[in-house]
N, C-alpha and C positions, 0 to 999 in steps of 0.2 A: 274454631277460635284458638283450641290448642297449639298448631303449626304456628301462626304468625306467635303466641305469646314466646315461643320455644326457640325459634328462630332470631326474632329480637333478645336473647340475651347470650346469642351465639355469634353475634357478628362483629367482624372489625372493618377496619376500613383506613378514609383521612379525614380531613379537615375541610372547612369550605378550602375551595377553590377558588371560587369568584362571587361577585354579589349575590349572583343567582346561580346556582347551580343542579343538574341535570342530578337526580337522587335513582334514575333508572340501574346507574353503574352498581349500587349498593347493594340491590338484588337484582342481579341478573337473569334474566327469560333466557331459556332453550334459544337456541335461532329459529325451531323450526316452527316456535310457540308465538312469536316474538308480532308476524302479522296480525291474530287474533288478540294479542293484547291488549287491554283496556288502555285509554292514554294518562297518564299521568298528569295531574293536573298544579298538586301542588308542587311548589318550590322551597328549597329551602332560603332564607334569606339575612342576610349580613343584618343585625340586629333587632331583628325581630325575631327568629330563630332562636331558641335556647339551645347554645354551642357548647361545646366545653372547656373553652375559657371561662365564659360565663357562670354553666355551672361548677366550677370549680370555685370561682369568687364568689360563690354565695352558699360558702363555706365557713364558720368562724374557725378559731387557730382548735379549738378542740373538737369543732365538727358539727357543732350545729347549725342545724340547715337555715338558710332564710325563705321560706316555703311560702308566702305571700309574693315577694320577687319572683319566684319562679315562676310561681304560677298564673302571672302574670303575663310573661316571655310564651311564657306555653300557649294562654290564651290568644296569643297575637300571633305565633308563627309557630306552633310544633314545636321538636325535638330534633334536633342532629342525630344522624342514624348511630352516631359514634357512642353515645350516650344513653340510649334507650328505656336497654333493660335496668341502668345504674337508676332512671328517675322513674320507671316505672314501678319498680318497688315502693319509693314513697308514695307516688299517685295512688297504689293499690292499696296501700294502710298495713306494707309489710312491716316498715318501722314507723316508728315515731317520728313528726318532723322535730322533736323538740329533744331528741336523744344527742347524746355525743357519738362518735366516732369509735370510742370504746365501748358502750351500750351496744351499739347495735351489731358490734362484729362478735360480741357475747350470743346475741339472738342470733345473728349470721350462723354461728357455729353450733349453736344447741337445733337450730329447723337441719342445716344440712345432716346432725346426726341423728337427728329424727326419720326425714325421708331416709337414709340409710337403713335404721332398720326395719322401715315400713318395706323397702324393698327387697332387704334381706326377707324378710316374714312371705311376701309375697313368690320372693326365688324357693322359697320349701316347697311351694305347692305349685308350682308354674319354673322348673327350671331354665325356660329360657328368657326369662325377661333378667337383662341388664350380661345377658350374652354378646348383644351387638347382631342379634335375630328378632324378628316379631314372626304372628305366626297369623293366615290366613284362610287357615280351613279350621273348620271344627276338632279337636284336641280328647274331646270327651263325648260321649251320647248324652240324653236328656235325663238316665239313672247316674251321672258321675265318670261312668265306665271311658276307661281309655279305649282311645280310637284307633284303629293303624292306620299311621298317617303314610298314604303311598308315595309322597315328595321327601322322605328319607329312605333308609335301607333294609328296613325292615324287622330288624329284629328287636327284642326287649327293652335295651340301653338306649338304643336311639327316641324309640317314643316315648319311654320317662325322662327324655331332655325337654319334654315339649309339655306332659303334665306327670306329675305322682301318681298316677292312677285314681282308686276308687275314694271318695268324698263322700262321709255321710251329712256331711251339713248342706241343708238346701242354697242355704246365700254362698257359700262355696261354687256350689255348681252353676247356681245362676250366676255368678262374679267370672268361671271358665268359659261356660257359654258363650258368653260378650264380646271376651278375647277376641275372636277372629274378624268379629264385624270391627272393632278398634283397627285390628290390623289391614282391614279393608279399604277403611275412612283414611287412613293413614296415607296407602299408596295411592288413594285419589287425589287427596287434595293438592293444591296447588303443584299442581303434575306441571308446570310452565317453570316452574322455577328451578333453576341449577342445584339450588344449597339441597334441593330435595332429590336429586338424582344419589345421593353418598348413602348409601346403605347404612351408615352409623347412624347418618342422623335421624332418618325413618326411626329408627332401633329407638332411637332415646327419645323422639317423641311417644312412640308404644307403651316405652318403660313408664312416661310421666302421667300418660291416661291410663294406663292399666294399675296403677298405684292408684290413681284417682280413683277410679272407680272402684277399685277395693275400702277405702274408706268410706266412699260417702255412697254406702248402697243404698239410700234412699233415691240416689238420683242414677248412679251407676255411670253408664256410657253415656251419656250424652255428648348463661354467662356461665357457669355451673349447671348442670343438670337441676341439682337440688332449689337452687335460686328459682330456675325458671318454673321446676314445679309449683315453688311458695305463690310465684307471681299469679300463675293460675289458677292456684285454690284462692288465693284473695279476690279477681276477675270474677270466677263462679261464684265468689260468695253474694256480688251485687245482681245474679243472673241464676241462681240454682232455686229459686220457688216457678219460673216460668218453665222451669224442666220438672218438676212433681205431678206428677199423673196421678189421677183415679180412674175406677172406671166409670165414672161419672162425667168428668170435665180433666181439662187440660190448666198446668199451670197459668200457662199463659195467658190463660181467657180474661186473668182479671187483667191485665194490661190492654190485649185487646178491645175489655169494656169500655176502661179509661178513654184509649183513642178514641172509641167513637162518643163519648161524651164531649170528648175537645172539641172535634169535627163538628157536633150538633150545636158544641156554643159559638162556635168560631163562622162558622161555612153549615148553615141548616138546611140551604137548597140541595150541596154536594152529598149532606147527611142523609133528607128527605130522599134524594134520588140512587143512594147505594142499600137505603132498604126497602124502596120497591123492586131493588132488583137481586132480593133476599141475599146482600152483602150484610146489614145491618151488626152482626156480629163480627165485622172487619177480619172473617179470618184466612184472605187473602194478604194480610199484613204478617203473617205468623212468621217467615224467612225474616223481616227484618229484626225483627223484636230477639229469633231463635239465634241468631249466628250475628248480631248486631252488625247488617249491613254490610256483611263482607262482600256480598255479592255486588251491592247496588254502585261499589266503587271498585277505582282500581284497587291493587295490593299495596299503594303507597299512601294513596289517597286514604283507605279504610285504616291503617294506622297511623296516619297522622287526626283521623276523624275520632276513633278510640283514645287517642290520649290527649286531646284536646277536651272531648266529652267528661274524660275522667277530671282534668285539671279543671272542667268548669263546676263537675258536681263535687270536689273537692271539699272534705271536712276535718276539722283537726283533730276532731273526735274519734277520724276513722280507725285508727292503731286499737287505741283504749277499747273502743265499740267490740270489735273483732274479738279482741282476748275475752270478753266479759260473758256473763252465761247467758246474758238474759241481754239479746240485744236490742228489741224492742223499747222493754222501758228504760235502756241504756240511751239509748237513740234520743227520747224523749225527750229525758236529763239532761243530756250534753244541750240541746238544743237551746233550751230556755238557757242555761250556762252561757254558751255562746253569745247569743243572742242581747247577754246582759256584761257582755265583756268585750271590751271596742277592740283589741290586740287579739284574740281569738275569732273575731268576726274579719279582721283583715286577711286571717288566714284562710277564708273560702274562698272558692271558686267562684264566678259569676251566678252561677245558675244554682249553687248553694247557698248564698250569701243574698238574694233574693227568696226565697224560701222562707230563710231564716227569719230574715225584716217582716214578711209578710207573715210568719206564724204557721207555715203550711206544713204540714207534716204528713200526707197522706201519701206512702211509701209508692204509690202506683203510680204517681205521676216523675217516673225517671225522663230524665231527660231526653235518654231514647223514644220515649212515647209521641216526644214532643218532635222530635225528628222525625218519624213517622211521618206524623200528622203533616209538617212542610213538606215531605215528599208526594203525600197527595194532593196537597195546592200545588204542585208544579204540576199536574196535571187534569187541575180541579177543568179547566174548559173544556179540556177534551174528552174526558169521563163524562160532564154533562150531557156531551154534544153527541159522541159514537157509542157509551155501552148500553148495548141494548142487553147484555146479560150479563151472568158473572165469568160466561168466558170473552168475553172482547174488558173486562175489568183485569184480569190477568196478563192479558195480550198487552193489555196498554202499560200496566204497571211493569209489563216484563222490558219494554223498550229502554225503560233507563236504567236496564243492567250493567255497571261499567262506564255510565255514561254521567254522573253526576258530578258537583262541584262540592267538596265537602265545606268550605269556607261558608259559601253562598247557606248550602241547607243549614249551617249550626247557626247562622245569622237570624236564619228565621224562623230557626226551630226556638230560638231566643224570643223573638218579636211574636210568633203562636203563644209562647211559657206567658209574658207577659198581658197579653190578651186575655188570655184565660184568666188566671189572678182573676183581673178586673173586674171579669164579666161574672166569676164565681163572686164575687166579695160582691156584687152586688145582689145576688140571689139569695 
C-alpha cells in the first residue's frame, strides 16, 4: 500500500483532455509489462470527476475547505490524478477540513520537521537510509553484529554505511532486521510501472517504511517525502489493528469474523456452504482486507476504489480523533456530537453518515468488510456450484484478480452495508 500512497504524492501531469479521458498515460506500464496489465476500467470524467478547477473553488479566500462538496464529487467520480496527494491528506485526517490555509501550512511545516528528525535519528543507526540507497540483504546477524555485505568493497567504512554496527537494544535489532525484507517488497512491487524503474524513487519509498516501522514497532514492516509519509501513517492508522499479531490469533480475524457474520445475515446458503468446507473463518479473504484490494483491481481502478472508500467513510471528527490520546472514547463523543449537529452530519461520507443516523459504532464493520463481502456475491453461484474444497474457493476467488469493476463493487458493497443495518436492527 505504501508504493501507490508514495507515488500519488509524486506525480504531475495535465488536465482533462476530453470528457472522458484514458488515465493509463498518468502512470505508465513497462511496454514489455503492458500485455499482462489488468484493463482499466475507470474514467475520469467532465463533472463528475473532482478536477482541479473544482477543487480549487472549493476553497474560501482564507482557505477553508468546503469538505461536504467535495466529497461529494469524490463519491461520484474520484479524483484527477493532478490533485491526489493535495485531497488525500484531508481524506486521511492529515488536516482539518475546518482549518485555514495558514493553520495547516503551520502543521505542514512542524510534521515535515518531525519526519526530518525521525529520520535523521534513524540515519545514526542505519546510514543509508535517505542516501538515495535501500539495502536488500541482511546488514546485521540475529546478536546486532554487522554483516560483510559482499555487494560493496569490503572494508570497514563501507559496511558502516549500511549499519553502525553492534545494537544492545532488542527493538533496535529487530527494527534492522526488517530492513532488507522492506527493501525486498520494495523492488517487487508494482515492478509494471515506469515511475518504479528511478532508483530514487525505490530509495524514498524505503526511507518512508523504514521510518515507519521504526516508530510504530508494535506493528513494524508491514508530493514531499514527508507529506507522503504523514499520508501513510494516517492510512495505517484506519488498517494497523488488522496488522497486530499474537501468538495466538491474527489482527485481522476480528474483521474476518465480522465478514462472515454479514455473509451469514445477507447470503446463509453461501455462509452454510463455505463452513462445510471448513472456510467458515473466511480466511481466504485475508489479501483483501491486508493490502485493501490492491490486487483484486487494476493500479488505477485500486485508487480510485481507496479514495472513494475513504471519502465515503469520511468523518469531520477524523483530524481532532487522530491528535487525541484516547481515540476510542474520542470516537464515541464526536459521534453523538455529530450525529446531533445537522452542518457536521453534512460533512460525512455516505457510508459514515449512515452509521452515524443509525447509531452503529462497532469499529469492525469498515467499509472494506463490506466490499468483501460484494466480492463474494459476484461469485456467490459459482462457489455454490464448483467448490468442493477450500482450494477450488481460492481458485475461484483468484479469477477476479485484476478483473473487477470498482464502481459496480462500492455500489453494492453499499446495498450489503444497508442490508445488514436492517437485518441487525432487527435481531
Amino acid at each position: 500500500m505504501g508504493n501507490s500512497m508514495f507515488i500519488m504524492c509524486k506525480k504531475d501531469g495535465m488536465f482533462f483532455s476530453s470528457a472522458v479521458e484514458e488515465l493509463d498515460a498518468y502512470y505508465p506500464i513497462r511496454p514489455e509489462c503492458q500485455a499482462d496489465a489488468p484493463r482499466t476500467r475507470f474514467k475520469a470524467r467532465v463533472g463528475k470527476t473532482l478536477s482541479p478547477r473544482r477543487w480549487n473553488a472549493s476553497f474560501s479566500e482564507d482557505g477553508h475547505l468546503d469538505i461536504a462538496g467535495v466529497l461529494r464529487r469524490i463519491q461520484r467520480g474520484g479524483i484527477h490524478p493532478l490533485i491526489k496527494g493535495e485531497v488525500w491528506e484531508f481524506l486521511l485526517g492529515c488536516f482539518d477540513p475546518n482549518s485555514a490555509l495558514d493553520e495547516r501550512n503551520v502543521v505542514r511545516q512542524r510534521r515535515r520537521e518531525q519526519y526530518a528528525a525521525w529520520k535523521s535519528e534513524c540515519q545514526q543507526l542505519v546510514p543509508v537510509i535517505g542516501s538515495g540507497n535501500l539495502v536488500t540483504t541482511p546488514i546485521i546477524n540475529d546478536d546486532g553484529h554487522l554483516i560483510q555485505d559482499p555487494s560493496v568493497s569490503g572494508n570497514h567504512e563501507d559496511n558502516a554505511f549500511l549499519s553502525n554496527g553492534v545494537s544492545s537494544d532488542q527493538s533496535t535489532i529487530q527494527w534492522k532486521l526488517g530492513l532488507p525484507q522492506i527493501g525486498l517488497d520494495v523492488v517487487r512491487t508494482d515492478r509494471a510501472l515506469v515511475f518504479y524503474e528511478n532508483e530514487a524513487n525505490r530509495a524514498k519509498l524505503w526511507d518512508i517504511l523504514a521510518v515507519y516501522s521504526w516508530l510504530d514497532k508494535d506493528i513494524g514492516y508491514v508530493q514531499d517525502e514527508a507529506d507522503a509519509f504523514w499520508c501513510f501513517e494516517r492510512a495505517m492508522r484506519r488498517m494497523r489493528e488488522n496488522f497486530r499479531c499474537t501468538t495466538s490469533s491474527m489482527g485481522v480475524q476480528s474483521q474476518l469474523s465480522t465478514l462472515g457474520q454479514i455473509i451469514k445475515a445477507i447470503d446463509p446458503k453461501l455462509h452454510q456452504h463455505l463452513e462445510e468446507l471448513d472456510g467458515g473463518e473466511y480466511l481466504f479473504a485475508i489479501r483483501m482486507l491486508m493490502v485493501l484490494f490492491r490486487r483484486e483491481f487494476s493500479f488505477i481502478d485500486g485508487l480510485y476504489l481507496w479514495e472513494v472508500m475513504w471519502a465515503m467513510e469520511y468523518n469531520p471528527s477524523i483530524y481532532s480523533s487522530y491528535e487525541s490520546s484516547d481515540l476510542i472514547s474520542s470516537e464515541v463523543h464526536k459521534t453523538e456530537e455529530i450525529k446531533a449537529d445537522h452542518k457536521l452530519l453534512k460533512q460525512c461520507g455516505k457510508f459514515a453518515k449512515k452509521n452515524v443516523k443509525t447509531g452503529w459504532t462497532d469499529q469492525r464493520c469498515a467499509l472494506a468488510v463490506f466490499l468483501a463481502a460484494s466480492v463474494l456475491e459476484t461469485k456467490n453461484k459459482q462457489l455454490l456450484k464448483e467448490a468442493q474444497g477450500m482450494d477450488d474457493v481460492a481458485l475461484i476467488l483468484g479469477e477476479i484478480t485484476g478483473n473487477l469493476d470498482a464502481k459496480k463493487s462500492l455500489n453494492a458493497a453499499l446495498k450489503i452495508h444497508k442490508k445488514y443495518l436492517r437485518k441487525a436492527k432487527k435481531s
